[in-house]
N, C-alpha and C positions, 0 to 999 in steps of 0.2 A: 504493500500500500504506500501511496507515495504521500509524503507526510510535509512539505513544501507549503501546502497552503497553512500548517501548523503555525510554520513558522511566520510567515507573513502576518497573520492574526495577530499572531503574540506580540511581532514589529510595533504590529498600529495600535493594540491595545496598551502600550507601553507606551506608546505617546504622546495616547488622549489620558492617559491617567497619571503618569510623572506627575511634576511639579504641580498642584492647583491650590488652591487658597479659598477659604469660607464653606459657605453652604455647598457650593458648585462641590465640591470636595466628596462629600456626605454624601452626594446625588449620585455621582460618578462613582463613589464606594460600594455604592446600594446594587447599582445597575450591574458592577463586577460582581456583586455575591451573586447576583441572579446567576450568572451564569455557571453557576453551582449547579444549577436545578434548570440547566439547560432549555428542554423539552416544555415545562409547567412554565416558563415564562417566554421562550420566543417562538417564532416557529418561522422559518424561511423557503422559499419554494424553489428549492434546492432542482426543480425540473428545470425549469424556466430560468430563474435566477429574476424574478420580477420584483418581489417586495421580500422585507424582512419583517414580521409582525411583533412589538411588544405588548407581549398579556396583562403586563402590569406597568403603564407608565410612569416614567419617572423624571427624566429632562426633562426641563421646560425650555421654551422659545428662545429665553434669553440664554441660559446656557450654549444653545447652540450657536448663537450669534456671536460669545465670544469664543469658541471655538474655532469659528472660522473665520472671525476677522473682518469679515465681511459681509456686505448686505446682499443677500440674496438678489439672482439675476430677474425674479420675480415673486411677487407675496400676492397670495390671491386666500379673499378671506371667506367662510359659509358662516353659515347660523349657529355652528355646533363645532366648530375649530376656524383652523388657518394651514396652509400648504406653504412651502418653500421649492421654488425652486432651483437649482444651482444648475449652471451649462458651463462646460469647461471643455476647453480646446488645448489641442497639444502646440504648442510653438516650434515651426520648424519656419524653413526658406522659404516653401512655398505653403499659403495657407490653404488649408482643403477644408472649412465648415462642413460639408457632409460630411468629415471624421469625429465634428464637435459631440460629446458625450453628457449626460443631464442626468441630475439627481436628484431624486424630489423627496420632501420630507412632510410628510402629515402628522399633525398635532391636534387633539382632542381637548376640547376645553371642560376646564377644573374645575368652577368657580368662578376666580378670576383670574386661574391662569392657563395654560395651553401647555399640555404636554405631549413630548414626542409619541406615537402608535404604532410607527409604519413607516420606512423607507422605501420610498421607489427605486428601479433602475433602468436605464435606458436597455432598452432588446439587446443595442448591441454588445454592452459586457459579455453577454454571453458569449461572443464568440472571442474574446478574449480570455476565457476562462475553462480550460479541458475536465471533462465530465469528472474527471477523477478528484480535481481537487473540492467537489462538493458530495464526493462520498458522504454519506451517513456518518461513517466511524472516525473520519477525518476532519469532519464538523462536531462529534465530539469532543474528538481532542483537543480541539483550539478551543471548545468552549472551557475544556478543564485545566486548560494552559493559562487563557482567561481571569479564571476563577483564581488559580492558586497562585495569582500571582502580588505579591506585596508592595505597598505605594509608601513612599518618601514625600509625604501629603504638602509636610509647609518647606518641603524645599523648592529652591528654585534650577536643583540641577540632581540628580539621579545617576547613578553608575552602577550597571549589573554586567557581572560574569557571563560569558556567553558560554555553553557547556563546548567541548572541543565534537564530541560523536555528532554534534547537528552539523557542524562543516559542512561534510557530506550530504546535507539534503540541501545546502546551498544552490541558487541554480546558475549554470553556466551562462556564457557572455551570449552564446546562440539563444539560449533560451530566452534571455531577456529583450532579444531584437523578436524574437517570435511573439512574445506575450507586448511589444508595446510599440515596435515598428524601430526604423533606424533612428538614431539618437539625433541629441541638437547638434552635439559637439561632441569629437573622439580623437583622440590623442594618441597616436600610437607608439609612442616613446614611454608615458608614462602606463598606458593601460587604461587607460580614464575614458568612460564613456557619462556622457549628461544628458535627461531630458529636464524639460522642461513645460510645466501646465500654466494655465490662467484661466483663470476664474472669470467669467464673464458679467460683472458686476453695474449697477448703475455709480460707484464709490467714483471718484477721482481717481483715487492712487492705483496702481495698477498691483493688482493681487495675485502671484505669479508663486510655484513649487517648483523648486529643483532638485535632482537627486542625481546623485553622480556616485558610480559604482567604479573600483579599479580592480582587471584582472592581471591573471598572471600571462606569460608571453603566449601561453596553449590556449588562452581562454576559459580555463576552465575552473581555476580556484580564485574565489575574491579574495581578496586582501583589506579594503575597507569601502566601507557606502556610508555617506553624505548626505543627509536630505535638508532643505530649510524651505518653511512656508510662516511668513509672517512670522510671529511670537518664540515657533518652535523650530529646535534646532536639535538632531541625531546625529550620531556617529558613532559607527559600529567598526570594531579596529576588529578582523578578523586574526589575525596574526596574533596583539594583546590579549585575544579572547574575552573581550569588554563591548559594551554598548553605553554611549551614555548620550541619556539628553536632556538640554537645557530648554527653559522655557523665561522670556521675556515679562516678568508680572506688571 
């Protein structure tokens, strides 16, 4: 069973829950226990890859907006919540909008506040995504990867051990031109490959993720990846066996 997506999970779940400060904190704690109890609290359509469902909301509105930094590329509100949604284009030379990709977020209101239910995804992930890594046992395990994993709540920078036997489910330089197309920039002296996202925003500023991977000359072991969007800042030293990441409070 190929356990890759395991690790991806774990990436991004280590991301959003590093460094956070107050309530947000609490919320984001709560949501990680869920994932304890995987099944009784989400459920995702693991065929399709269309929505992710949560049975017990818990974000609200504003959390998500400092998460991302930015104002959603449209808000559109009903009687009974409010929807986000977010369109994000890859930046390369030439631009191709019909590659542009969109993720919508549904929020059910509380009271008086809106909490997250349900993620959309645009069709085409799915074909960015092989049937394997939404296995059943492998959405497990990132759920109990998830789960068991411990937050450094009022810091503002995090450092974890990266176990050395996952290496090997790292994926190679081919793989990741497979899973997300030719990069922005690629450097063949150093091994360094970059893409680069943006957020398609009404904001001014321009809301842009990059992450840059370095391989070895075979292409095939990484050595370290890089990412920054806004606030948040990773780095994963494959060689040190460390991940650490900072966050902007």
């Amino acid at each position: 069973m190929n356990h890759r997506k395991t690790i991806i999970a774990a990436v991004v779940a280590v991301g959003l829950v590093a460094p956070l400060s107050g309530c947000l904190v609490n919320r984001v704690v709560e949501v990680r226990d869920q994932f304890c109890e995987f099944d009784a609290n989400f459920t995702i359509d693991s065929q399709n890859l269309t929505a992710f469902d949560f049975h017990n909301p818990v974000l609200l509105d504003s959390d998500i907006l400092w998460l991302a930094s930015a104002t959603p590329t449209e808000i559109s509100r009903t009687a009974d919540g409010l929807s986000m949604l977010y369109v994000i284009e890859k930046v390369s030379e030439v631009p191709a909008p019909e590659q542009d990709l969109w993720l919508a977020l549904d929020f059910e209101q509380s009271g008086k506040k809106h909490k997250l239910s349900r993620i959309r995804f645009d069709p085409k992930l799915k074909n960015l995504v092989s049937p394997e890594y939404l296995d059943e046992d492998v959405i497990q395990s990132a759920a109990q990867t998830v789960c068991g994993y411990g937050l450094g709540m009022m810091s503002r920078s995090v450092r974890r051990e990266i176990k050395e036997e996952k290496l090997e489910l790292l994926p190679s330089r081919h793989e990741v031109i497979d899973w997300f197309g030719p990069p922005l920039e690629q450097d063949v002296t150093s091994g360094r490959m970059t893409y680069e996202y943006r957020l398609k925003s009404p904001d001014s500023e321009d809301h842009s993720a990059r992450f840059s991977i370095w391989y070895d000359e075979q292409g095939i072991i990484p050595s370290r990846l890089e990412s920054q969007y806004s606030r948040f800042h990773t780095v994963a030293d494959f060689e040190a066996l460390e991940v650490t990441m900072k966050v902007d409070l």
